[in-house]
C-alpha positions in Angstrom: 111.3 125.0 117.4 114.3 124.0 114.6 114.1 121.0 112.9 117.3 120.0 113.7 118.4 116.2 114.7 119.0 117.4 118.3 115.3 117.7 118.4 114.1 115.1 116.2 115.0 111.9 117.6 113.5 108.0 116.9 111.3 106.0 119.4 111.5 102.4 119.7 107.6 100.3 118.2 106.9 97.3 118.9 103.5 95.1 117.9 102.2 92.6 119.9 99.7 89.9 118.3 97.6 92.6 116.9 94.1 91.1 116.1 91.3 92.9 113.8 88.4 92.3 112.4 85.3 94.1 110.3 81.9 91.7 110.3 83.8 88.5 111.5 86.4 88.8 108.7 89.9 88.3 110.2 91.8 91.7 108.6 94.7 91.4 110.5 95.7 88.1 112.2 98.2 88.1 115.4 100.5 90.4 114.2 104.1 90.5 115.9 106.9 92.7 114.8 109.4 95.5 116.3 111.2 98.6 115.1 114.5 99.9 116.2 114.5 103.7 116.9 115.6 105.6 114.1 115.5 102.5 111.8 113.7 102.7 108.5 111.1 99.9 108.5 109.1 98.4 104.8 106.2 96.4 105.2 105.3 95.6 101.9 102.7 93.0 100.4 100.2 92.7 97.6 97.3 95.0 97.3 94.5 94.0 99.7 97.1 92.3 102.7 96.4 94.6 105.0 99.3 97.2 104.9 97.2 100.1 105.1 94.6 98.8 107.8 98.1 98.2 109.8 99.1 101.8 109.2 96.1 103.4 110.8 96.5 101.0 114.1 100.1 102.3 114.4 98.6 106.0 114.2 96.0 105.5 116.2 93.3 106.0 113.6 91.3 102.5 114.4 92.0 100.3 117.7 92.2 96.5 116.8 90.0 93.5 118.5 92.9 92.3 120.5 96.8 92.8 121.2 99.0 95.8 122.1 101.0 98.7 120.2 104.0 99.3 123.1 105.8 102.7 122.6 109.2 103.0 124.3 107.9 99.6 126.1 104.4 101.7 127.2 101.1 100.7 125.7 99.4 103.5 123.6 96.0 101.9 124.4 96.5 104.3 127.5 95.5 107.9 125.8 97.9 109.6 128.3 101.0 107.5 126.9 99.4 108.1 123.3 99.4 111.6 123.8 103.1 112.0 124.6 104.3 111.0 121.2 103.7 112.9 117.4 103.1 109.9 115.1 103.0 111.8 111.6 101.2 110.2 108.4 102.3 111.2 104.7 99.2 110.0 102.7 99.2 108.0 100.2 97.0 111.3 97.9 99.7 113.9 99.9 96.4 115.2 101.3 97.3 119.2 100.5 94.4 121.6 101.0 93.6 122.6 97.2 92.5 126.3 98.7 95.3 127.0 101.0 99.2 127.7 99.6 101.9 125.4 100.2 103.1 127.4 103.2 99.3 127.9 104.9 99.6 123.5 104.2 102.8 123.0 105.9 102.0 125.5 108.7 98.5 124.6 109.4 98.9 122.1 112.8 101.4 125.2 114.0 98.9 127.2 113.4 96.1 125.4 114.3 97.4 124.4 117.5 99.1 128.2 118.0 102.4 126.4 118.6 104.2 129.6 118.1 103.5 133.1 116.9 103.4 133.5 113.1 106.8 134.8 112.2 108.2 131.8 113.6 105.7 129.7 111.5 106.8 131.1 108.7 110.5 130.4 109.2 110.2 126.8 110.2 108.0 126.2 107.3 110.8 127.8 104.7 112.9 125.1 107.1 111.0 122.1 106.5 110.5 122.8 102.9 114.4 123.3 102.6 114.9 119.6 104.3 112.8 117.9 101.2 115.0 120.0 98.6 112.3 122.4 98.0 112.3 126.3 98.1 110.7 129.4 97.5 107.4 127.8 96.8 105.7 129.0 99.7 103.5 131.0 97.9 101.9 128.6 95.1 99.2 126.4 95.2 98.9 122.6 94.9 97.5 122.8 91.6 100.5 124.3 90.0 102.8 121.7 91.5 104.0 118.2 89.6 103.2 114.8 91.7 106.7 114.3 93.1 106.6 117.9 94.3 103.3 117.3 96.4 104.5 114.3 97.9 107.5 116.3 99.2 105.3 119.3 100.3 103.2 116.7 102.3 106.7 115.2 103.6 107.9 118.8 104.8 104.3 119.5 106.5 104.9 115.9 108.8 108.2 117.5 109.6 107.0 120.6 110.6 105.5 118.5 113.9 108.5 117.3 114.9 107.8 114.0 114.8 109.0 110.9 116.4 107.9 108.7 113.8 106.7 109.2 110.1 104.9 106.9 108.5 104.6 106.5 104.6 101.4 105.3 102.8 102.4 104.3 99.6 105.1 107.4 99.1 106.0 106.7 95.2 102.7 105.7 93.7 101.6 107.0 90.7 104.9 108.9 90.1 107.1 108.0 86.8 109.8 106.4 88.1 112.4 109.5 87.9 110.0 111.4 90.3 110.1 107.5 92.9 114.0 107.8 92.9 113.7 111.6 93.8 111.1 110.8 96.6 112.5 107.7 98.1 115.8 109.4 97.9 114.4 112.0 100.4 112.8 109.4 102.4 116.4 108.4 103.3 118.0 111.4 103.4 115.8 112.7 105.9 116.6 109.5 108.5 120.1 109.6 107.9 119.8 113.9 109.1 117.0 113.4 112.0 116.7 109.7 113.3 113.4 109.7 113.3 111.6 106.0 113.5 110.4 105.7 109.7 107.8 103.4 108.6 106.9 102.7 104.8 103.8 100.8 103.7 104.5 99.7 99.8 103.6 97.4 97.6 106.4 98.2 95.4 109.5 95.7 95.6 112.1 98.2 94.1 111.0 100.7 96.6 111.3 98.4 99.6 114.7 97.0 98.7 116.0 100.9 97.9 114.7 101.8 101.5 114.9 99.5 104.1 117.1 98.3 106.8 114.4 95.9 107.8 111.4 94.5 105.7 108.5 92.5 106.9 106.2 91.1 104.3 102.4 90.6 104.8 99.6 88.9 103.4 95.6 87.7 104.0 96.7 90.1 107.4 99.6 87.4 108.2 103.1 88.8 108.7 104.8 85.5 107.5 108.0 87.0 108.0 110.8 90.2 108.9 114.4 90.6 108.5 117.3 92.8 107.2 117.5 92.3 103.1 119.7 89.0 103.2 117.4 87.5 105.6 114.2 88.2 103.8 115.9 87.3 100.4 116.9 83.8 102.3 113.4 83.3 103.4 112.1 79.7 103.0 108.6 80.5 102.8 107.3 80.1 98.6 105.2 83.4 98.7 108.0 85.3 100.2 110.5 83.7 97.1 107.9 83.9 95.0 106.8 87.7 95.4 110.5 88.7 95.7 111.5 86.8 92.4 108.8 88.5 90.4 110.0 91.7 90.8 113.5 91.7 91.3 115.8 93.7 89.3 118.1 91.5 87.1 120.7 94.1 87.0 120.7 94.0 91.2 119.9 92.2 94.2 118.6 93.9 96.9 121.0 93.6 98.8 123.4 95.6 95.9 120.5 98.2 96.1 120.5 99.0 99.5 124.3 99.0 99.7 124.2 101.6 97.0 121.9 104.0 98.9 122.8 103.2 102.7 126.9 102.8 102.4 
């Protein structure tokens, strides 16, 4: 196993009028998008849309009332198709084992699974840690680490499974926002080195517009709509002008941002 782009590679999503509800209250309502493989996706909305409860369809972790989730144009209701595919989650809390060391976190599925013998555990773990900028760490703990360095220790440990798509819960909250240029900045480092199909859930309009090559923006569980920057920014629809306006950046458009970061 090397986490190299010859064996990291992006697979192509696409959502097909996703229904869910919990006690007869519509969560998500006939949700229809697609991601290119290798593309860097944002779906971002206020708190409470249902970004998250999105998320954990796309991995698997809930089944909805009604609609599809199509992998490579196959259907991951069918557990063999689900199977074939590593769908990696970077959680919104990093989600490190306080007991273990940052290696034993990054290493556990390998290990767990008994992937490979642990020699080669170790090295790929010093490899995935090296992809998110960090080294010779292996040996501390999560207590001793800063937010931004967790977030990149739970970034490395996704890695580490080579993944054909990472999705991002939230990646920058409660970082200062030296630490959310540092992570984000990963974010797209690491798709421009491995391809790999990268979703990130945000509420966080800076973020979005530093990230994405596609947004969609959701909210009550309605996607109202999806596009590159200029098409999203063009959008007709008031609560899409309105919950852009409210945080842009006077200094830059998104479009400026993105250009920035993905010229």
């Amino acid at each position: 196993m090397s986490l190299t782009p010859s064996e990291l590679h992006g697979i192509k999503l696409e959502v097909n009028r996703l229904n869910r509800s919990y006690k007869g209250v519509p969560v998500l309502r006939d949700i229809n998008f697609s991601i290119k493989p290798g593309e860097i996706f944002v779906l971002m909305g206020p708190s409470g849309s249902g970004k998250s409860v999105l998320l954990r369809h796309l991995v698997g972790l809930e089944r909805p009332d009604s609609g599809d989730i199509r992998i490579d144009d196959q259907s991951i209701q069918n557990p063999k198709i689900r199977d074939r595919y590593r769908l990696t989650m970077v959680f919104q809390s990093s989600a490190l084992l306080n007991s273990l060391t940052v290696a034993q976190n990054v290493g556990l599925y390998l290990k767990e699974h008994r992937i490979k013998p642990p020699e080669e555990i170790d090295a790929i773990v010093r490899q995935g840690l090296e992809l998110v900028g960090l080294r010779n760490i292996e040996d501390r703990f999560p207590s001793e680490l800063s937010g931004g360095m967790k977030k990149r220790v739970a970034i490395a440990r996704a890695l580490v499974m080579e993944p054909h798509m990472i999705l991002y819960d939230e990646p920058t909250s409660e970082l200062d926002p030296l630490m959310a240029t540092l992570v984000s900045d990963e974010i797209i480092k690491l798709n421009r080195r491995t391809g790999v199909t990268t979703i990130v859930v945000t509420h966080e309009r800076e973020l979005a517009f530093r990230l994405a090559h596609r947004i969609g923006i959701i909210r009550g569980g309605e996607l109202l709509c999806t596009g590159n920057l200029e098409e999203i920014y063009n959008d007709s629809t008031p609560f899409v002008k309105q919950f852009l306006i409210a945080g842009r950046n006077p200094q830059n458009s998104p479009t400026d941002i993105t250009l920035q970061e993905h010229d």
